[in-house]
VMD Tcl script that builds the backbone (N, CA, C; Angstrom):
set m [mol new atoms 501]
animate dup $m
set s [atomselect $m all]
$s set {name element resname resid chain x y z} {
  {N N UNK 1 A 255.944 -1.558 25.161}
  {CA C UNK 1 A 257.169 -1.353 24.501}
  {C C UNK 1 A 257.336 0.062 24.018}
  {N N UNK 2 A 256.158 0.886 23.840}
  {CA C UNK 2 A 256.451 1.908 23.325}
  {C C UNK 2 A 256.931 2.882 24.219}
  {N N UNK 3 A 256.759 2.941 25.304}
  {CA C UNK 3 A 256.971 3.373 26.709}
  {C C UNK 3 A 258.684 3.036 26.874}
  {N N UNK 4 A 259.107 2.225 26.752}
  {CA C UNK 4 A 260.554 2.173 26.359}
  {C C UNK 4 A 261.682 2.756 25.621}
  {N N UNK 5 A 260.633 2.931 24.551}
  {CA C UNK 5 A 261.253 3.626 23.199}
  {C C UNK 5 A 261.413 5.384 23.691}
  {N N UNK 6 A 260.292 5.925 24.456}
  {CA C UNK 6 A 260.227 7.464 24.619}
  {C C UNK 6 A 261.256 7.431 25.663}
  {N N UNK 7 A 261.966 6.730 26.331}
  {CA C UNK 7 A 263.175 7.182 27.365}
  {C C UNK 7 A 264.424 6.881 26.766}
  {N N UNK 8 A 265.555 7.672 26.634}
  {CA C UNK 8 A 266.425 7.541 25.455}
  {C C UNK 8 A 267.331 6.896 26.946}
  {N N UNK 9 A 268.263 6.045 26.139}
  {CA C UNK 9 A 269.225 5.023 26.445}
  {C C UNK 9 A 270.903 5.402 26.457}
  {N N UNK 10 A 270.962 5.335 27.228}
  {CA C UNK 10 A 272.812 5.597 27.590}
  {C C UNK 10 A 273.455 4.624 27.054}
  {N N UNK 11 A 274.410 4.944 25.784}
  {CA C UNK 11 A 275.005 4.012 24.910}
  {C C UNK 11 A 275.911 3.379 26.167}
  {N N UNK 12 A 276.178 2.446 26.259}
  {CA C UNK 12 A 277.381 1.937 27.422}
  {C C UNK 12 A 278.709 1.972 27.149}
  {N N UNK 13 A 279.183 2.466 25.594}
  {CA C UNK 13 A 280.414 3.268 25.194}
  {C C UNK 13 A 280.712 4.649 25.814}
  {N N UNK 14 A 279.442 5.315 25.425}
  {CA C UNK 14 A 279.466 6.540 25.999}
  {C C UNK 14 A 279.831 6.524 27.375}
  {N N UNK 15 A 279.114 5.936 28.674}
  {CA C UNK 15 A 279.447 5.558 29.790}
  {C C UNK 15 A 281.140 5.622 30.275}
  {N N UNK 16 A 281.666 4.368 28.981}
  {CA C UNK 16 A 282.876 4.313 29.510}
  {C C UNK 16 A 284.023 5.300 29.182}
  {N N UNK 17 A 283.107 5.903 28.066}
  {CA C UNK 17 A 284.325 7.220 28.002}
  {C C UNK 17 A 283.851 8.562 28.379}
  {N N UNK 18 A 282.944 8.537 28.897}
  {CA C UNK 18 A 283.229 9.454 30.191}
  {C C UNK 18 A 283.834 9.101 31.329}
  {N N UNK 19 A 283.798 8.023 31.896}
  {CA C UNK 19 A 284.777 7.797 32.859}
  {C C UNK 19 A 285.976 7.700 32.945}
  {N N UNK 20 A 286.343 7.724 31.443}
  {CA C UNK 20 A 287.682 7.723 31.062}
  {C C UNK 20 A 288.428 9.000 31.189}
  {N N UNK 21 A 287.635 10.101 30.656}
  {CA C UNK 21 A 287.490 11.214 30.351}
  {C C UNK 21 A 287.770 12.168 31.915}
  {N N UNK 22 A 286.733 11.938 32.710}
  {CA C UNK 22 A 287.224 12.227 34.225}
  {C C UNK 22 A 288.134 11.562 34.861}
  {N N UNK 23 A 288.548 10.530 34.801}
  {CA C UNK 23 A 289.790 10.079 35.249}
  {C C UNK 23 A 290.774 10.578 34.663}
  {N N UNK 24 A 291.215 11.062 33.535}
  {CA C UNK 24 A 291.588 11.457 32.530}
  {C C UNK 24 A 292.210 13.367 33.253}
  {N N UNK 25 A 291.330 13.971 33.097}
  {CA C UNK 25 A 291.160 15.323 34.256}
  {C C UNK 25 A 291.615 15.135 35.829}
  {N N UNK 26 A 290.963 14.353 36.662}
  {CA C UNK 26 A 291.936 14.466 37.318}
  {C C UNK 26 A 293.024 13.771 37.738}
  {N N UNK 27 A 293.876 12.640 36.744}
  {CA C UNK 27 A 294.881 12.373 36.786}
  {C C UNK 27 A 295.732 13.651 36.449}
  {N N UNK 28 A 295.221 14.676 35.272}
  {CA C UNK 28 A 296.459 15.842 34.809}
  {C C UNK 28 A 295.720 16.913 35.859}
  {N N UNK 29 A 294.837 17.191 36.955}
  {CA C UNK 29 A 294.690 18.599 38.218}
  {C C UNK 29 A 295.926 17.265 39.174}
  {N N UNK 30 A 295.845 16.087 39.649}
  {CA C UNK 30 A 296.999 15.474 40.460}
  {C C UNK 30 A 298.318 16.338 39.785}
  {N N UNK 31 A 298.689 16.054 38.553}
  {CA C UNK 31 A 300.229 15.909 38.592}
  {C C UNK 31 A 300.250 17.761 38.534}
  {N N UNK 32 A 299.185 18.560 38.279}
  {CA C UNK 32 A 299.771 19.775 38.094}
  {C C UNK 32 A 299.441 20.127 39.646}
  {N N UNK 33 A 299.046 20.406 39.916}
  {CA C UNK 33 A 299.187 20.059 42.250}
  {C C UNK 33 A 300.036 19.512 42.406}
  {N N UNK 34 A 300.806 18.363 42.424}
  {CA C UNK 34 A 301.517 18.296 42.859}
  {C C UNK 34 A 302.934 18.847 42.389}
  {N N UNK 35 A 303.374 18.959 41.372}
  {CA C UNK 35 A 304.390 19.530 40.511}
  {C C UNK 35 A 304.418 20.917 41.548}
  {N N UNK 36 A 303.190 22.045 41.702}
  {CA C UNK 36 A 303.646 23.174 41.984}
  {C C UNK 36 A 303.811 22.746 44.106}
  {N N UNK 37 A 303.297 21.796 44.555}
  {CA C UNK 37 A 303.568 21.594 45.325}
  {C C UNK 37 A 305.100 21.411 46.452}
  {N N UNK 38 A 305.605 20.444 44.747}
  {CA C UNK 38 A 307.424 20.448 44.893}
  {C C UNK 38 A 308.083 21.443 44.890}
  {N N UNK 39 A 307.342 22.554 44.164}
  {CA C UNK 39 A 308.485 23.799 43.881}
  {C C UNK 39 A 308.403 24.249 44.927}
  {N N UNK 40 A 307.071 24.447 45.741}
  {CA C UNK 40 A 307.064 25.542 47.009}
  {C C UNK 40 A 307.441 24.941 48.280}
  {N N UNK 41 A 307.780 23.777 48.328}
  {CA C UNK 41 A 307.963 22.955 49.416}
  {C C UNK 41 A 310.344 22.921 49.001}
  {N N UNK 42 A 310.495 23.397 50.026}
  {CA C UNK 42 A 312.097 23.354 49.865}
  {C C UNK 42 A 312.425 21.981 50.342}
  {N N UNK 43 A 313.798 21.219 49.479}
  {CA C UNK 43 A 314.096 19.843 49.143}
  {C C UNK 43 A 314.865 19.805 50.911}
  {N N UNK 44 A 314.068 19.070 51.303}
  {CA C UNK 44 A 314.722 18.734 52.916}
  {C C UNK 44 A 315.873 17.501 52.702}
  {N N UNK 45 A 316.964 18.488 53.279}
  {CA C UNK 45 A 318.460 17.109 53.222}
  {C C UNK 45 A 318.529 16.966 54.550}
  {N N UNK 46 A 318.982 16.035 55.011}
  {CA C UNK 46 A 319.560 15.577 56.157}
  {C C UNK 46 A 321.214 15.960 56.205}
  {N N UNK 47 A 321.297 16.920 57.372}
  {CA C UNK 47 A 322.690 17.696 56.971}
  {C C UNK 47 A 323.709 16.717 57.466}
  {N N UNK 48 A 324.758 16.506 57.321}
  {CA C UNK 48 A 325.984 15.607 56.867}
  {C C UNK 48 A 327.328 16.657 57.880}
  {N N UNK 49 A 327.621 16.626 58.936}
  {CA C UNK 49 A 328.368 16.946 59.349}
  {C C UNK 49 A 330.269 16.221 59.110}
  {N N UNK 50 A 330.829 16.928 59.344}
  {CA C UNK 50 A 332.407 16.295 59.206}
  {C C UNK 50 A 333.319 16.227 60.451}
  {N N UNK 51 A 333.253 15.219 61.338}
  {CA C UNK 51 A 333.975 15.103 62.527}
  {C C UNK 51 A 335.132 14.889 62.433}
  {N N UNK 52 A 336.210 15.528 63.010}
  {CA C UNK 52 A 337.633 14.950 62.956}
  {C C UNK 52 A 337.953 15.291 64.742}
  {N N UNK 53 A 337.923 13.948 65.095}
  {CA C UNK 53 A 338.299 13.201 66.628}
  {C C UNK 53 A 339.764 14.020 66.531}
  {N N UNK 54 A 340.741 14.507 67.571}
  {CA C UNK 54 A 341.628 15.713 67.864}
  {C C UNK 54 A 342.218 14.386 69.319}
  {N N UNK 55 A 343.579 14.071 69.133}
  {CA C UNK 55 A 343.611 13.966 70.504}
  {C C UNK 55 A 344.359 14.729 71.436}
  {N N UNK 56 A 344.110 14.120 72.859}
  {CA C UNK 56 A 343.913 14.965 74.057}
  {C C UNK 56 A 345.215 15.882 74.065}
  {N N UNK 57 A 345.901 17.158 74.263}
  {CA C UNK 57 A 347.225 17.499 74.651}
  {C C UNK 57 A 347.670 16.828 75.643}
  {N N UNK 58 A 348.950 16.593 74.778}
  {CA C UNK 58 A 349.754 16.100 76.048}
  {C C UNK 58 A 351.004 16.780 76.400}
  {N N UNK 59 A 352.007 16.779 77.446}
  {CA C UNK 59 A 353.064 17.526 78.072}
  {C C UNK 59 A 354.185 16.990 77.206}
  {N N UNK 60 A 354.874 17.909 76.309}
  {CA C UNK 60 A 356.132 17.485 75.932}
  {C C UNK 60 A 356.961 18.450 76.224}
  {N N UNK 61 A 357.761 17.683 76.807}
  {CA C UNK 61 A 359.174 18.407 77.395}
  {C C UNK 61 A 359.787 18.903 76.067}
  {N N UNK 62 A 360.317 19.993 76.400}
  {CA C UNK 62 A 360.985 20.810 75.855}
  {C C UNK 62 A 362.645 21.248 75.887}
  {N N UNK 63 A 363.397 21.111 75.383}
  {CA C UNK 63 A 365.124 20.917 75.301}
  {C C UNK 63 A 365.300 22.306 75.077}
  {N N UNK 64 A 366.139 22.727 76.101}
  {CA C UNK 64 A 366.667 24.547 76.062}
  {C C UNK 64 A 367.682 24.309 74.465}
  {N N UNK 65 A 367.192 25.601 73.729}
  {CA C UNK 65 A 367.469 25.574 72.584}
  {C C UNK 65 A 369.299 25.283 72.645}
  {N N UNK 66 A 369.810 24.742 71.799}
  {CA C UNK 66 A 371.398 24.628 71.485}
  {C C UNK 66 A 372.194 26.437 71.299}
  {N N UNK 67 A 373.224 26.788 71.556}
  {CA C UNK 67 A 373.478 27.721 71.411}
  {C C UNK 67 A 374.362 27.813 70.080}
  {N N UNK 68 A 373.967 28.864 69.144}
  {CA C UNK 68 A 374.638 28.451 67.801}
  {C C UNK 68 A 375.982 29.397 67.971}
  {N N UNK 69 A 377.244 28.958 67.856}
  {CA C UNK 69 A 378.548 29.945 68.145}
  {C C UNK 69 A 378.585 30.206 66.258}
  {N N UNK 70 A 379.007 31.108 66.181}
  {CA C UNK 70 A 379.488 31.658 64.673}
  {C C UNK 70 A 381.019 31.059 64.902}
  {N N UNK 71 A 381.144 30.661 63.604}
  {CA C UNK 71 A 382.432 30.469 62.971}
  {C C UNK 71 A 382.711 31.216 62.274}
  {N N UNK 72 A 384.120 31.910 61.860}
  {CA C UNK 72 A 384.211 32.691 60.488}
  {C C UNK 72 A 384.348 31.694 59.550}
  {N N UNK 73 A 383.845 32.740 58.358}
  {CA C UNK 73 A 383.917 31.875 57.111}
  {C C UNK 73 A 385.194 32.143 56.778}
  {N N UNK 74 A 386.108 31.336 55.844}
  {CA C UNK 74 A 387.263 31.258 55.468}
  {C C UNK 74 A 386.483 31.893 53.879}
  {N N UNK 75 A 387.816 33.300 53.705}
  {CA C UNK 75 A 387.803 33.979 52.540}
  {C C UNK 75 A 388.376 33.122 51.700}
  {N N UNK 76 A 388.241 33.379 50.009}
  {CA C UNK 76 A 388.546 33.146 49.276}
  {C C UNK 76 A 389.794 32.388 48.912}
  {N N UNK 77 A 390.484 31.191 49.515}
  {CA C UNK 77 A 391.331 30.931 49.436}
  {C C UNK 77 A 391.644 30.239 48.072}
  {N N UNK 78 A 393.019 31.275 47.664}
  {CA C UNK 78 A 393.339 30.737 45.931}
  {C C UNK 78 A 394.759 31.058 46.113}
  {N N UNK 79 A 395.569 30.124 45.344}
  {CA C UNK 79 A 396.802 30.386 45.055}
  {C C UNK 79 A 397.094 31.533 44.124}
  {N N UNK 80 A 396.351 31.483 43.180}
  {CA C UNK 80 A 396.316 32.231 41.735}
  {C C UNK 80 A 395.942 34.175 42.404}
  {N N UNK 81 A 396.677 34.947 41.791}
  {CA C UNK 81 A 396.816 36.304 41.861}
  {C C UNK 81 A 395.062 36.636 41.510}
  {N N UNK 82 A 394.766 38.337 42.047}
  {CA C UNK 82 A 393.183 38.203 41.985}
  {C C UNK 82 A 392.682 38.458 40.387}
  {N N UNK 83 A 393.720 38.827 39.714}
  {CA C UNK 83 A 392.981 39.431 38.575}
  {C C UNK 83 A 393.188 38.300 37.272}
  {N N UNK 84 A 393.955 36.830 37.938}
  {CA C UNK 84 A 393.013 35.931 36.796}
  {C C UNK 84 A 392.145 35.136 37.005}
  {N N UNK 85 A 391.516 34.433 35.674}
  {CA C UNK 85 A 390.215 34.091 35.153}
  {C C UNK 85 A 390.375 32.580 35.708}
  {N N UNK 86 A 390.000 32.114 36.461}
  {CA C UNK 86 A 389.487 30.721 37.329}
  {C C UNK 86 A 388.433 30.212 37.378}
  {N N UNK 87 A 388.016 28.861 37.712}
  {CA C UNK 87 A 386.547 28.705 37.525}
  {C C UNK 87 A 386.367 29.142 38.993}
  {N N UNK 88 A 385.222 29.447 39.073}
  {CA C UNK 88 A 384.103 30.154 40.151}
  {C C UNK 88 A 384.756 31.608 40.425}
  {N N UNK 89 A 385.524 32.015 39.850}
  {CA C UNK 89 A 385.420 33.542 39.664}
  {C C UNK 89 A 384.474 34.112 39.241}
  {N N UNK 90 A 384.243 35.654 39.459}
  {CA C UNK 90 A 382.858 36.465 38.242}
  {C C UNK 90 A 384.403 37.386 37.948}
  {N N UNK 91 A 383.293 37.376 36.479}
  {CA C UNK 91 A 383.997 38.271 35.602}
  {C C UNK 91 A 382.927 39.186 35.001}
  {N N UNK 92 A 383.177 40.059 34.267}
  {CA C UNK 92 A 382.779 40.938 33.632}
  {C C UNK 92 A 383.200 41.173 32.302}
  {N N UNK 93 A 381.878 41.309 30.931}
  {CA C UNK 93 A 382.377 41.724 29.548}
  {C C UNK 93 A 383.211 42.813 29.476}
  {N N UNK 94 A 384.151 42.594 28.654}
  {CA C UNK 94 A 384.787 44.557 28.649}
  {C C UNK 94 A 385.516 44.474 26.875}
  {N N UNK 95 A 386.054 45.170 26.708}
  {CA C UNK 95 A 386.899 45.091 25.340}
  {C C UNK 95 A 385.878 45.065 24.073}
  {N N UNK 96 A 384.636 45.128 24.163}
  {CA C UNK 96 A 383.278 44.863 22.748}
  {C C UNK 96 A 383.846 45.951 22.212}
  {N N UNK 97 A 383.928 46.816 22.469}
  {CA C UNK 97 A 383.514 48.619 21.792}
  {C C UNK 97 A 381.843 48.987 21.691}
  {N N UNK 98 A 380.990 48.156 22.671}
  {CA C UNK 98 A 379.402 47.741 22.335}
  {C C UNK 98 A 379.092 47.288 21.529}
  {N N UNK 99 A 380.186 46.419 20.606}
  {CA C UNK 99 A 379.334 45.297 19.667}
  {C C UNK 99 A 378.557 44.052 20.646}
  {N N UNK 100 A 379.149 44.122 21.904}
  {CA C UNK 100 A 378.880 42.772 22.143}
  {C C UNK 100 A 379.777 41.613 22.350}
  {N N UNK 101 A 379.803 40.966 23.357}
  {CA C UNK 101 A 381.036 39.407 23.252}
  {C C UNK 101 A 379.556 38.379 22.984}
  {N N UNK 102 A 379.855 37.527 21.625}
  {CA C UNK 102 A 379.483 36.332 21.469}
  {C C UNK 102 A 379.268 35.200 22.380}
  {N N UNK 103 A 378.649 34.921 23.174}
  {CA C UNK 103 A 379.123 33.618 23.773}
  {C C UNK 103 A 378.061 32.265 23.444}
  {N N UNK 104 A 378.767 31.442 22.988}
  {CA C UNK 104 A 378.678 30.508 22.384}
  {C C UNK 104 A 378.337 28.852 23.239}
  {N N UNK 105 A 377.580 27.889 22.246}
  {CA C UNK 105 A 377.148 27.224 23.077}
  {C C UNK 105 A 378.510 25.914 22.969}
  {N N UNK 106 A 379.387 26.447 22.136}
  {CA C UNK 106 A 380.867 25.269 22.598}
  {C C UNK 106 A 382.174 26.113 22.285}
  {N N UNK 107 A 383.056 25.664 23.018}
  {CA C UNK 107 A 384.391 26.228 22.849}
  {C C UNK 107 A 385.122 26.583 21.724}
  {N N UNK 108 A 385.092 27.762 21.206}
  {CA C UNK 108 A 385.692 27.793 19.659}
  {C C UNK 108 A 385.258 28.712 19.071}
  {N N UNK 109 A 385.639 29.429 17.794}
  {CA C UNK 109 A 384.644 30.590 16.804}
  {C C UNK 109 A 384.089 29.689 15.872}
  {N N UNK 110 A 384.151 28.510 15.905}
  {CA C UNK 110 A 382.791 27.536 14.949}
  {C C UNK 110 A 381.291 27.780 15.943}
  {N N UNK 111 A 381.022 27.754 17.084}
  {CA C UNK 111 A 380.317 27.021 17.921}
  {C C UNK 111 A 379.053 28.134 17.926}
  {N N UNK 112 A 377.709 27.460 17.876}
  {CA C UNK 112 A 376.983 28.417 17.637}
  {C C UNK 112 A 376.664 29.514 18.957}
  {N N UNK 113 A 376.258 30.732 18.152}
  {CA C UNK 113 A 375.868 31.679 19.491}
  {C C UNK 113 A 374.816 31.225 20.314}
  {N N UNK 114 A 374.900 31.476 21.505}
  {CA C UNK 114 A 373.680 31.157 22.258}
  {C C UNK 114 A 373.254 32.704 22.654}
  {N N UNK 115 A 373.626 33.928 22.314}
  {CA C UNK 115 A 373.568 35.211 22.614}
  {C C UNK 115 A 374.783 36.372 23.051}
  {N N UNK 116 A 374.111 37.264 22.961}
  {CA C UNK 116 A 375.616 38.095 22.923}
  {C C UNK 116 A 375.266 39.174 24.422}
  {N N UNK 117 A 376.428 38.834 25.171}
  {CA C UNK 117 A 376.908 39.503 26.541}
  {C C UNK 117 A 377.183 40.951 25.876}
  {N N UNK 118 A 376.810 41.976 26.433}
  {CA C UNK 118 A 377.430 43.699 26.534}
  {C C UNK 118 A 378.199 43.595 27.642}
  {N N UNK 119 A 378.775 44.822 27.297}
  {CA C UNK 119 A 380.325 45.720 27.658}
  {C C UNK 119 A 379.595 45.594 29.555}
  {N N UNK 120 A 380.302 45.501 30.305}
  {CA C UNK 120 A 379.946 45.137 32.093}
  {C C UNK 120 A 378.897 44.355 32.551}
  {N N UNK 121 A 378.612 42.997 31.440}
  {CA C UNK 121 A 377.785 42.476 32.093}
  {C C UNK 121 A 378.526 41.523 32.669}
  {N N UNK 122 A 378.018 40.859 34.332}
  {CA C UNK 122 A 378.764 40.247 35.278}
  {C C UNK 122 A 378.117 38.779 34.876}
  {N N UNK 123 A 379.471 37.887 34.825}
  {CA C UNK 123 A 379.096 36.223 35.019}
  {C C UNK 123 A 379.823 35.793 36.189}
  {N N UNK 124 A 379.465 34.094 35.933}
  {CA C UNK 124 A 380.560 33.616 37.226}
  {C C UNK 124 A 381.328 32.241 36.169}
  {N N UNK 125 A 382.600 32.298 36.396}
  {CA C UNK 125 A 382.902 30.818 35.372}
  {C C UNK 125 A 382.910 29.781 36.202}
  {N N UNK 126 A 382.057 29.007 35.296}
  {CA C UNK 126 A 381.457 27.494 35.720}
  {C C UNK 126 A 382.609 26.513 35.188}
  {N N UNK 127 A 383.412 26.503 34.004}
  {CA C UNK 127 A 383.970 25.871 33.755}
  {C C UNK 127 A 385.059 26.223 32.656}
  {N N UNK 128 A 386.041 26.016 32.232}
  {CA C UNK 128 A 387.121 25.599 31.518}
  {C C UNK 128 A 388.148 25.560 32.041}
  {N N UNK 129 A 389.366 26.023 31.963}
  {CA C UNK 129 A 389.923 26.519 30.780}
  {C C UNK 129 A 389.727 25.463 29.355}
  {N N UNK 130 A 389.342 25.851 28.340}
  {CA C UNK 130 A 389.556 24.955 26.942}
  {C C UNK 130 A 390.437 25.833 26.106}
  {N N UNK 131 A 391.271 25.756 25.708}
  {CA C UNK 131 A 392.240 26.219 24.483}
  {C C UNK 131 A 391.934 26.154 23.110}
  {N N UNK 132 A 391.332 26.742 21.829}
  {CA C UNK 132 A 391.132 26.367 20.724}
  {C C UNK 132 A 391.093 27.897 20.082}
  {N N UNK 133 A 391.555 27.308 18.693}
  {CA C UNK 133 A 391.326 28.586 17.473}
  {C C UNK 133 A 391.879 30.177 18.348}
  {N N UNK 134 A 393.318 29.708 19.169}
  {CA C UNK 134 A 393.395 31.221 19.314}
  {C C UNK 134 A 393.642 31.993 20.776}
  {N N UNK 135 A 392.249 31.171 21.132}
  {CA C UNK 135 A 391.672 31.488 22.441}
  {C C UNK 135 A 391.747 31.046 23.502}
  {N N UNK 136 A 391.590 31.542 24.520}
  {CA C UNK 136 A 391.253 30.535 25.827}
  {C C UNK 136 A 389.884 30.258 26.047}
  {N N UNK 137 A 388.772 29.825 26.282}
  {CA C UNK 137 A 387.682 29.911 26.199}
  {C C UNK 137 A 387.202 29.527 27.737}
  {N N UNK 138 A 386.239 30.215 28.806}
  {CA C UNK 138 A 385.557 29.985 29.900}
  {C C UNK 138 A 384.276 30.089 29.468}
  {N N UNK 139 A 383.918 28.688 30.230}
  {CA C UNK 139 A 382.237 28.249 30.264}
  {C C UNK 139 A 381.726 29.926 31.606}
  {N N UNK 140 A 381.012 30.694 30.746}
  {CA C UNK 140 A 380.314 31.577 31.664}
  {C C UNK 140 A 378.516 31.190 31.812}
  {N N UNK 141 A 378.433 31.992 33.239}
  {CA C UNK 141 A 376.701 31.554 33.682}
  {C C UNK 141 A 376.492 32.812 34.001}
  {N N UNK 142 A 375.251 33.540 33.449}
  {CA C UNK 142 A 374.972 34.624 34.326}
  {C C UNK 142 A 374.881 34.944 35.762}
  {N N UNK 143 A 374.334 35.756 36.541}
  {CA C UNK 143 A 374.506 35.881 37.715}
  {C C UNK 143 A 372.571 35.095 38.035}
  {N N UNK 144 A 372.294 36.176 37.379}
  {CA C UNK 144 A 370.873 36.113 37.624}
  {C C UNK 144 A 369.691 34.931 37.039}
  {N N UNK 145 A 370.120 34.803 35.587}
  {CA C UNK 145 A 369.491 34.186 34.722}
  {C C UNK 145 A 369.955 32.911 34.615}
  {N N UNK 146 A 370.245 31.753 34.954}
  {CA C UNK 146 A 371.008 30.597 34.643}
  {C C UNK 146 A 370.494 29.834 33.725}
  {N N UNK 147 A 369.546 30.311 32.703}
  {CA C UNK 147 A 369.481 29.967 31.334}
  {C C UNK 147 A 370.760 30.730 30.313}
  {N N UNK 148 A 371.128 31.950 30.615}
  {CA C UNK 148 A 372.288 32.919 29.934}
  {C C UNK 148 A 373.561 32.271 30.046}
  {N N UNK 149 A 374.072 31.301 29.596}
  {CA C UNK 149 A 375.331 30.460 29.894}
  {C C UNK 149 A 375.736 30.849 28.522}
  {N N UNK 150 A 377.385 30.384 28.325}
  {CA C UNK 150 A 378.199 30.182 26.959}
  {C C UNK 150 A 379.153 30.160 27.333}
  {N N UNK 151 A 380.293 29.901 26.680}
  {CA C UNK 151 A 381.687 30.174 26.349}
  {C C UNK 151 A 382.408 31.463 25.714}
  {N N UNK 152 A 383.060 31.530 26.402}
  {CA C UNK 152 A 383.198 32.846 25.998}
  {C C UNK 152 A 385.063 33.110 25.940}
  {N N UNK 153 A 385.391 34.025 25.360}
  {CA C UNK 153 A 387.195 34.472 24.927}
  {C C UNK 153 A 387.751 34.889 25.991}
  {N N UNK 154 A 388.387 34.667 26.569}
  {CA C UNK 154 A 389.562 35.060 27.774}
  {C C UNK 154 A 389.915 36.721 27.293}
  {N N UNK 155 A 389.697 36.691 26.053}
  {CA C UNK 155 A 390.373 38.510 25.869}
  {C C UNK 155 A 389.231 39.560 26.084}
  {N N UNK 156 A 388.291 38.924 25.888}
  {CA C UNK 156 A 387.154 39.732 26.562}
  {C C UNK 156 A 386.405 39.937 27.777}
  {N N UNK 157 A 387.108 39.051 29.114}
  {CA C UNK 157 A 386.433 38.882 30.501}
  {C C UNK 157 A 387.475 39.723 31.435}
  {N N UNK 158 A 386.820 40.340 32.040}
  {CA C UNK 158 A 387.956 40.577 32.956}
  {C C UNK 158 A 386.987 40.148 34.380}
  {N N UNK 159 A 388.239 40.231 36.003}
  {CA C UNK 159 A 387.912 39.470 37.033}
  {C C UNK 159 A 387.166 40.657 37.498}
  {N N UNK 160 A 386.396 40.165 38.483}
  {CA C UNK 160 A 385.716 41.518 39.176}
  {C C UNK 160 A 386.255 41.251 40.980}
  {N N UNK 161 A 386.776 42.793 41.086}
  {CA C UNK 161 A 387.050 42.535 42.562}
  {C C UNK 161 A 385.815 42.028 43.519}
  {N N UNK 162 A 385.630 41.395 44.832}
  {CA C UNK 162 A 384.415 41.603 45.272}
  {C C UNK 162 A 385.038 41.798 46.587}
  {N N UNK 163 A 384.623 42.632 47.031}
  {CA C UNK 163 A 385.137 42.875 48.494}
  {C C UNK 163 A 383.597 42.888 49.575}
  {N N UNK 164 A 383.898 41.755 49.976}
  {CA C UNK 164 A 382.785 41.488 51.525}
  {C C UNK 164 A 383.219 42.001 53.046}
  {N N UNK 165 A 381.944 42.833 53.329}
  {CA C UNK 165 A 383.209 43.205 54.451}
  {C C UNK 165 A 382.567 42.189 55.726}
  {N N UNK 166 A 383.788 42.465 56.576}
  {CA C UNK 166 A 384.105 41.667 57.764}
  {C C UNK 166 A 383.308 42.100 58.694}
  {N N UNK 167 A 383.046 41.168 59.603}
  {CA C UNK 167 A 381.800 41.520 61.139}
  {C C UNK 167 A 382.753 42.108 61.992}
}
mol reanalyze $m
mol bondsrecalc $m
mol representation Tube
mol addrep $m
């Protein structure tokens, strides 16, 4: 027995945690190998093309184009002399002294301003005649801006010639 005693003994705890211990190691050299493995290895896709099937040409007859004849346009036909105020005439501010013509968002000197027209600026009248407080009043539209609308005084518009010339 004493012969027993002089050879020292491997606790069988110890045993199992060393094996724990190396399993332990290289479970974390696996995941760090493989981790740098993923980075250097490029992510292979299977490429995904987009087909669009086209079908075959086919012969379509073709129709000799129509021949377009010009018509003249019919000028301005109005009963009314050129220099009065009609709807779809343009007119022009004149008479301010550069204060400005008011034009307003209803027929009348109650009606609020919607902004003030200067001395030759060109409209086209969209609508009246209305009669009130005085005045004659035409619904004007700018030329350009067709937010710039109002009503505006007959004593302040005058007609604008427009002369188009002929082919």
């Amino acid at each position: 027995m004493n012969q027993q005693r002089g050879k020292p003994k491997i606790h069988p705890l110890s045993f199992v945690g060393a094996v724990l211990f190396a399993l332990v190691l290289i479970g974390l050299a696996y995941l760090i190998f493989r981790s740098q493995a993923d980075r250097s290895q490029p992510s292979q896709t299977t490429p995904q093309f987009l087909v669009t099937l086209l079908p075959a040409p086919t012969e379509t007859p073709t129709l000799p184009p129509t021949p377009i004849i010009p018509t003249p346009t019919p000028a301005d036909v109005s009963i009314l002399p050129p220099d009065v105020v009609a709807v779809g005439r343009y007119v022009k501010v004149v008479g301010t002294q550069g204060l400005g013509l008011r034009m307003r968002a209803e027929a009348g000197t109650s009606g609020e301003v919607n902004f003030l027209a200067m001395d030759n600026e060109a409209f086209k009248i969209i609508d009246g005649p209305i009669v009130s407080d005085g005045y004659t009043w035409w619904h004007c539209e700018a030329l350009l801006d067709k937010t710039r609308s109002g009503w505006a005084a007959e004593d302040f518009l005058q007609v604008l010639e427009l002369n188009t010339p002929q082919p």
